[in-house]
C-alpha positions as CSV (number, residue, x, y, z in Angstrom):
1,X,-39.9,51.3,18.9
2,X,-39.0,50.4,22.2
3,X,-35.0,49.5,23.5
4,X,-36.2,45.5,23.7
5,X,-37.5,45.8,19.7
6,X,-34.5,47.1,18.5
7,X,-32.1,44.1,20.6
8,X,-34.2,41.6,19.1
9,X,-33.9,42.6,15.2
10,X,-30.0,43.0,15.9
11,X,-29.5,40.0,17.6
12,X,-29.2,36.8,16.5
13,X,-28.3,37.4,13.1
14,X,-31.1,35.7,10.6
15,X,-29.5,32.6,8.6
16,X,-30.1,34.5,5.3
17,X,-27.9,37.3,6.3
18,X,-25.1,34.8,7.8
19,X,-25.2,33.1,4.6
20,X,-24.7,36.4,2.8
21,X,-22.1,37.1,4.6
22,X,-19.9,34.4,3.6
23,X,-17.0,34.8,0.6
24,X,-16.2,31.9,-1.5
25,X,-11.9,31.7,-1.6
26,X,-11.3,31.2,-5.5
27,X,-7.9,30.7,-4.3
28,X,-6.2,26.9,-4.6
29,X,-2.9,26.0,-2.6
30,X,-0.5,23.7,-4.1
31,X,0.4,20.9,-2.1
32,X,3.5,21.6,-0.6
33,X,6.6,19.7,0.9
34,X,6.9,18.7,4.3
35,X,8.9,20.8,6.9
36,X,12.0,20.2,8.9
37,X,11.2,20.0,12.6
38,X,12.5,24.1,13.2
39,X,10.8,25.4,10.4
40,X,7.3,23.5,11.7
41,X,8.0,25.1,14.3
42,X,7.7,28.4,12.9
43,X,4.9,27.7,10.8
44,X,2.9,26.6,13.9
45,X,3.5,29.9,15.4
46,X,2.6,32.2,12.6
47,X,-0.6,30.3,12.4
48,X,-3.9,31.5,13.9
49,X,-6.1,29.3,15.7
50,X,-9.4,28.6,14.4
51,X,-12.1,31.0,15.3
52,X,-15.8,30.0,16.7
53,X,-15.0,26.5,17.0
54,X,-13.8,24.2,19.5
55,X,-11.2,21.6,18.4
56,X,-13.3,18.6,19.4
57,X,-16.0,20.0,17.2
58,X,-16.7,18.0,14.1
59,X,-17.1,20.9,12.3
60,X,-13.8,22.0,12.5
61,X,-12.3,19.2,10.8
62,X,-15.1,19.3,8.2
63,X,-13.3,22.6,7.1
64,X,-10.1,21.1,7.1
65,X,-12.0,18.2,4.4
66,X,-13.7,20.2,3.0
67,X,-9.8,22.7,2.1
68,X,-8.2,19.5,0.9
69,X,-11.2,18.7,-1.2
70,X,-11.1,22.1,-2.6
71,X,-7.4,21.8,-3.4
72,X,-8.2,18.7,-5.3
73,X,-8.4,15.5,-2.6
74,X,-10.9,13.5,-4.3
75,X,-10.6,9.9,-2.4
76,X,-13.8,9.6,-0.5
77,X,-12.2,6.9,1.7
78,X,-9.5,9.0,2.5
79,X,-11.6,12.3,3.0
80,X,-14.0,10.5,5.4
81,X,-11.3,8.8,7.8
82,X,-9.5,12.1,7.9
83,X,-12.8,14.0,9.1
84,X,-13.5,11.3,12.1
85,X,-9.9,11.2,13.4
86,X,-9.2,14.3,15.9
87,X,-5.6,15.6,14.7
88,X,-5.6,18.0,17.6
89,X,-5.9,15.1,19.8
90,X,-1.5,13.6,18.7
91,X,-0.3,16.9,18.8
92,X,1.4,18.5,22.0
93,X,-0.9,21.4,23.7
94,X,1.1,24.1,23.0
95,X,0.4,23.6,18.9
96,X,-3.1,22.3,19.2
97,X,-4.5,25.4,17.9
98,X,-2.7,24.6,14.8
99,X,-3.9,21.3,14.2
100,X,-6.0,21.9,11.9
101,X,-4.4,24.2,9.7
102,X,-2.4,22.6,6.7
103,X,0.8,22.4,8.5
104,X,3.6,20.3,9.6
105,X,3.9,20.1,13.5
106,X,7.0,19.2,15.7
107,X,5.8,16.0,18.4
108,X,9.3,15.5,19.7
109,X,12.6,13.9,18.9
110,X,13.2,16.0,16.2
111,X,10.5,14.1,14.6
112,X,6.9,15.8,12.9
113,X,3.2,14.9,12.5
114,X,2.7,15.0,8.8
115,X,0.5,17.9,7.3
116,X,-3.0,17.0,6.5
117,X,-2.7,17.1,2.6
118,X,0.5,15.2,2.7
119,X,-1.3,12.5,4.8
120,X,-4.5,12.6,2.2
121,X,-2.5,12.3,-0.9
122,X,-0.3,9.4,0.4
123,X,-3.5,7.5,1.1
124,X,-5.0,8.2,-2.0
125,X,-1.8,7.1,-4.0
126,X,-2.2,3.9,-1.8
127,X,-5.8,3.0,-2.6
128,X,-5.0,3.1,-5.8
129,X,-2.9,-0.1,-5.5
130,X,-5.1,-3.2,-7.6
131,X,-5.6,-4.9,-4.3
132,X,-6.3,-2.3,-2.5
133,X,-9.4,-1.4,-5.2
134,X,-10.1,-4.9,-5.7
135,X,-11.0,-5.3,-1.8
136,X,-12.4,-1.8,-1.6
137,X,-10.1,-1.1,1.4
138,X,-6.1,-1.1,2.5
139,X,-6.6,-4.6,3.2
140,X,-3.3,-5.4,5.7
141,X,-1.3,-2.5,6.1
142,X,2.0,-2.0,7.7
143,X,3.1,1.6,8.4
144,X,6.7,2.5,8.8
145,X,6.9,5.2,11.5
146,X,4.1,5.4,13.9
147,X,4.8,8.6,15.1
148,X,2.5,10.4,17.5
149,X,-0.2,7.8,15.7
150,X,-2.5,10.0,13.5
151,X,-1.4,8.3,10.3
152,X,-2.2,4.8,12.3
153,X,-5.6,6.0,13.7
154,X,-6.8,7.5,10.2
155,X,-4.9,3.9,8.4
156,X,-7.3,1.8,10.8
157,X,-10.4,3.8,9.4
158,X,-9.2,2.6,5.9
159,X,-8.0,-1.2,6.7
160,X,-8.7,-4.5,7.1
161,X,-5.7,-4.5,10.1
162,X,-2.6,-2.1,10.2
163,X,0.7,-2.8,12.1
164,X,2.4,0.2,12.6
165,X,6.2,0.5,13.7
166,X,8.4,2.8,15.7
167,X,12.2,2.8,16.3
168,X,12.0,5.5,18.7
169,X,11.0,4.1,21.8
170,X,9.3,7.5,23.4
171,X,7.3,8.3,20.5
172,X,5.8,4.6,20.6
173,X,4.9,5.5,23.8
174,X,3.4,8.6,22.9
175,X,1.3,7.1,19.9
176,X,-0.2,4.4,22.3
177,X,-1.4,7.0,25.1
178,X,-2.1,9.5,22.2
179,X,-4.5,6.4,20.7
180,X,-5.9,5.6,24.7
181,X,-6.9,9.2,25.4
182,X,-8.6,9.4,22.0
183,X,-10.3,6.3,21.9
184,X,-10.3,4.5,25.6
185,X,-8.5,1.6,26.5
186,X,-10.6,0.4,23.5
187,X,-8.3,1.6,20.8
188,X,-9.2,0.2,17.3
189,X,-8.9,-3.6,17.3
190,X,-7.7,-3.4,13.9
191,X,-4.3,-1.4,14.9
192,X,-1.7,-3.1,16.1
193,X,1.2,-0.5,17.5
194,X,4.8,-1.9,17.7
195,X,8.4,-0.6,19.0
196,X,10.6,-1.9,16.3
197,X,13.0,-1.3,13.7
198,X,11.2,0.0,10.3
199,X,14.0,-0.3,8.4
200,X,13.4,-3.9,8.8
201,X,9.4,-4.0,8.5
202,X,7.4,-6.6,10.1
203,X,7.8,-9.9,8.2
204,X,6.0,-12.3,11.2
205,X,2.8,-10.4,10.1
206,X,3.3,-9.8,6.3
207,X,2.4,-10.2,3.4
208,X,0.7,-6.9,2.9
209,X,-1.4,-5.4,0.6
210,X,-0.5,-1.9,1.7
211,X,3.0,-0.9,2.9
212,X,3.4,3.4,3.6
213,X,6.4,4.8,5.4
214,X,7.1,8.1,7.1
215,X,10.4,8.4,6.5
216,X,12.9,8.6,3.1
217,X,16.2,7.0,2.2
218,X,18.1,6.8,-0.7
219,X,16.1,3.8,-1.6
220,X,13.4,1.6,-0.9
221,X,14.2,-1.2,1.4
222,X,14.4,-5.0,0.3
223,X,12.8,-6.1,3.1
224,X,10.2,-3.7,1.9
225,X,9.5,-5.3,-1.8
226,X,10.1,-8.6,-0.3
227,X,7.0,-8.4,2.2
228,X,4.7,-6.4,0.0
229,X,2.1,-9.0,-1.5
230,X,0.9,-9.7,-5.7
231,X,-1.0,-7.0,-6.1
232,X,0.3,-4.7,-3.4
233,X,1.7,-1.1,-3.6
234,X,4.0,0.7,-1.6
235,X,4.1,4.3,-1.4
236,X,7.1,5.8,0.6
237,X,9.2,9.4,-0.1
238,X,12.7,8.7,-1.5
239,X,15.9,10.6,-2.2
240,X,16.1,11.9,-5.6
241,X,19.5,11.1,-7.8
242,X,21.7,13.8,-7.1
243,X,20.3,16.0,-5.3
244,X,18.7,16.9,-1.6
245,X,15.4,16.6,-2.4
246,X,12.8,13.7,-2.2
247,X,9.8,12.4,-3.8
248,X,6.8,10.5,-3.4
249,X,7.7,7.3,-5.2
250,X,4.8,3.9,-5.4
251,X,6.0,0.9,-6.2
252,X,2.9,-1.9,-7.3
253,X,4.1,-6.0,-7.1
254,X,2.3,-6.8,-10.3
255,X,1.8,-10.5,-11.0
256,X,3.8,-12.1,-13.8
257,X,2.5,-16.3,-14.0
258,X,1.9,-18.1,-16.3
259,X,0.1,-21.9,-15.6
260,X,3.0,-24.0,-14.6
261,X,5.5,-21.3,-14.0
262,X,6.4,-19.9,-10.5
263,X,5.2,-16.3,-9.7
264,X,7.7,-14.4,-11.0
265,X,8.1,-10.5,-8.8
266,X,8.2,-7.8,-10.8
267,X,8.0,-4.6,-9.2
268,X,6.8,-1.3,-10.9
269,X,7.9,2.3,-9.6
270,X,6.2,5.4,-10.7
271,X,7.5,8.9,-9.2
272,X,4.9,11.6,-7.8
273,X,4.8,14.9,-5.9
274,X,8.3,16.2,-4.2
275,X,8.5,15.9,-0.4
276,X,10.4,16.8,2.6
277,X,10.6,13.9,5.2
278,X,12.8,13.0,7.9
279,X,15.5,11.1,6.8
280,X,15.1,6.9,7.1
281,X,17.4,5.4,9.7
282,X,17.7,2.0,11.1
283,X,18.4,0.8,14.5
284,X,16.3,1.2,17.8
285,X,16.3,4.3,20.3
């Protein structure tokens, strides 16, 4: 058999034998808290880029779905937005490798980009709100803490129209030119990005049927419940009684009429997974 013969049964590799090659990972990760800003940082660098793939390949985050799937993301809504929204595109160049791993990052200002799962199951707990499955979508959505703008971008996928708020004036900044580069000038229509205080939310534009907030204090904002629509839920981390640690908490604004009667607001709070967010503070930087 001559040199040439022998190349071209080693290389390429046949499908079949790719195929073969591949081991399924029986293992499942529990969805864990978010990090402080120093310890992202030390995640991001333990980390290993992917291998193979470029990050503005659609097939790299189609593994990342396809990991939060397989850890037991079921939303559909929520599993397609993440997959079309480029994570490595709000994150600063010396983490992008990271971006796709299932990790906290630091974007500045001792602030982070929430890790993928953490983003997924927040959305999920949202759609589950009775407007929010009775229009088949977030309907209007106000977001407290823009960020860099990846929850806004992957929000906009899911909504009728988000507003999206940021105290910290840089980081505003930073989510609008993260959205430009990404998108164009063109940026979705549907997203409106604003420097303002969250603490306060954005009553000129409310009521909404979806209200989701990057940030945790010792409790949920009136301002909050008071522009959250019938039929709206809120899902936000807050402080647990007594100790350090916080939790995913929704809050739905069930309907209570009766012919005759004024609506009557009644607010319903159910407790989830146990978070780590950056504390909620008011005021404008």
């Amino acid at each position: 058999m001559s040199e040439a013969e022998k190349r071209s049964r080693r290389f390429p590799l046949d499908l079949q034998t790719l195929v073969g090659a591949a081991k399924p990972n029986g293992t499942r990760t529990v969805l864990r808290p978010q990090r402080h800003v120093q310890q992202a940082i030390a995640d991001a660098t333990r980390h290993q880029a992917p291998t193979g793939l470029g990050l503005d390949s659609a097939l790299v985050r189609q593994r990342m779905v396809q990991k939060l799937r397989d850890e037991g993301l079921c939303d559909e809504r929520v599993l397609l937005a993440l997959g079309f929204v480029a994570r490595h595109s709000f994150v600063d160049s010396a983490f992008a490798t990271q971006a796709y791993e299932d990790t906290s990052l630091p974007i500045g200002h001792g602030q982070t980009i929430s890790k993928p799962s953490v983003v997924g199951r927040m959305l999920a707990l949202l759609g589950q709100g009775a407007n929010a499955v009775r229009l088949g979508h977030l309907g209007h959505a106000l977001e407290i803490g823009s960020g860099c703008g990846y929850q806004a971008a992957v929000m906009a996928q899911m909504a009728a129209r988000v507003v999206s708020l940021e105290r910290i004036k840089p980081l505003h900044d930073k989510a609008q030119s993260n959205l430009n580069a990404l998108f164009g000038n063109g940026q979705p229509t549907n997203l409106r990005l604003l420097y303002g205080d969250g603490h306060q939310g954005f009553a000129a534009s409310g009521p909404y049927d979806s209200i989701i907030a990057a940030a945790g204090g010792e409790d949920i904002p009136s301002a909050w419940l008071q522009q959250l629509a019938p039929g709206g839920r809120l899902v936000a981390p807050i402080a647990q009684t007594g100790s350090k640690k916080q939790v995913l908490i929704s809050i739905d604004h069930l309907v209570q009429s009766t012919p005759g009667q004024a609506h009557v607001a009644r607010f319903v709070r159910t407790l989830h997974d146990t978070v780590q967010f950056v504390p909620l503070k008011s005021g404008l930087i």
